[in-house]
N, C-alpha and C positions, 0 to 999 in steps of 0.2 A: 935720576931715573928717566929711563925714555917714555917715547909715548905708547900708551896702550891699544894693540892693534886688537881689535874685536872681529873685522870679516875682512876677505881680500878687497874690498873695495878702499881700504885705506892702506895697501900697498901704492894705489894710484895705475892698476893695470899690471903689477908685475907680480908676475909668478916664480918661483923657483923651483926645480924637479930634479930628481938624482936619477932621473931615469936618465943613462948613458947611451942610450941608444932613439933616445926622441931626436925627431927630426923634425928642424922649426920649420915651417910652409907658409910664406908671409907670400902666399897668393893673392892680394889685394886687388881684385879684379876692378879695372874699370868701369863706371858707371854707360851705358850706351846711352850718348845722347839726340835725345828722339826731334824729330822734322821739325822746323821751326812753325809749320802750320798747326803741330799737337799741343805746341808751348803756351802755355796761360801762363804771362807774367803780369806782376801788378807795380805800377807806375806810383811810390811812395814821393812824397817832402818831409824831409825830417831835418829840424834844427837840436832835437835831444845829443846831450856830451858833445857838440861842437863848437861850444862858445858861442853861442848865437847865430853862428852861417851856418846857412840852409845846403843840403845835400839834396841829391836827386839821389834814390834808394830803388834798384830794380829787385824785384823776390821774385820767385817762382821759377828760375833756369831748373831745369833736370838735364842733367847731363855729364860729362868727363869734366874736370878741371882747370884742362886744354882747353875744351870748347870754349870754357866762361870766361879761362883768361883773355882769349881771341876777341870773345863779343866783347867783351868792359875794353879792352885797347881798341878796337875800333869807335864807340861808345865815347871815349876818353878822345880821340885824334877826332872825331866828329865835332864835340862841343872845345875843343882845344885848352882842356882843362884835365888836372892830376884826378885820381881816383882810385878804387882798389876792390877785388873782386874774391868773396872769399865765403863759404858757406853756403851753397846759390844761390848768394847777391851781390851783386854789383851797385859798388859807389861814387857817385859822383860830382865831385864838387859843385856846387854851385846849384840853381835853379834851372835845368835843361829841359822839364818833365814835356813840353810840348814837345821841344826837336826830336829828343830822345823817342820819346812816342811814335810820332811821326815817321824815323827810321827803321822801327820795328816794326812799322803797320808793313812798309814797303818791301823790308826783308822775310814776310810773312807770317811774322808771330801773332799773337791774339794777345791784346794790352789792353789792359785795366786800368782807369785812373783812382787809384784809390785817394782819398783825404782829400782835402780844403784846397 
């Protein structure tokens, strides 16, 4: 016997409709992402799930996808280190939180040091 479905959220997002004349609209707008001087991000170290190496951890981008992936490869070819940008945050190998910092002061963000 299968599993017992109790509400659509254990379809996982999918819905099914006999209406023959629905018309799907996956208008997915993008996010506007606002002036680097509006931006409060906060300057994480996190060694959690990486086996003991330390990551540089940026939070607080608001904006397109584009934009974040742009800033974390810039971000990433600054400290000359892999990384990956995704939720808005940006990761980055290693312990950069000062240069990283530093970068962002000059590209006009507003940076938080947050933790130890």
């Amino acid at each position: 016997m299968g599993k017992k479905i109790s509400s659509l959220e254990d379809l996982g997002g999918f819905v099914f409709s006999t209406n023959k004349e629905f018309e799907f609209d996956n208008n997915d707008e993008q996010k506007e992402t606002i002036a680097n001087g509006e931006q409060r991000l906060e300057a994480h170290l996190d060694k959690k799930n990486r086996g003991g190496k330390v990551a540089t951890v940026i939070k607080g981008f608001e904006g397109s996808d584009d934009d974040l992936k742009a800033l974390a490869k810039q971000l990433k070819t600054l400290c000359g280190v892999g990384g990956s940008a995704k939720d808005g945050e940006i990761i980055i190998q290693g312990n950069f939180r000062e240069k990283i910092m530093d970068f962002l002061v000059k590209e006009g963000y507003k940076v938080k040091r947050v933790g130890g």
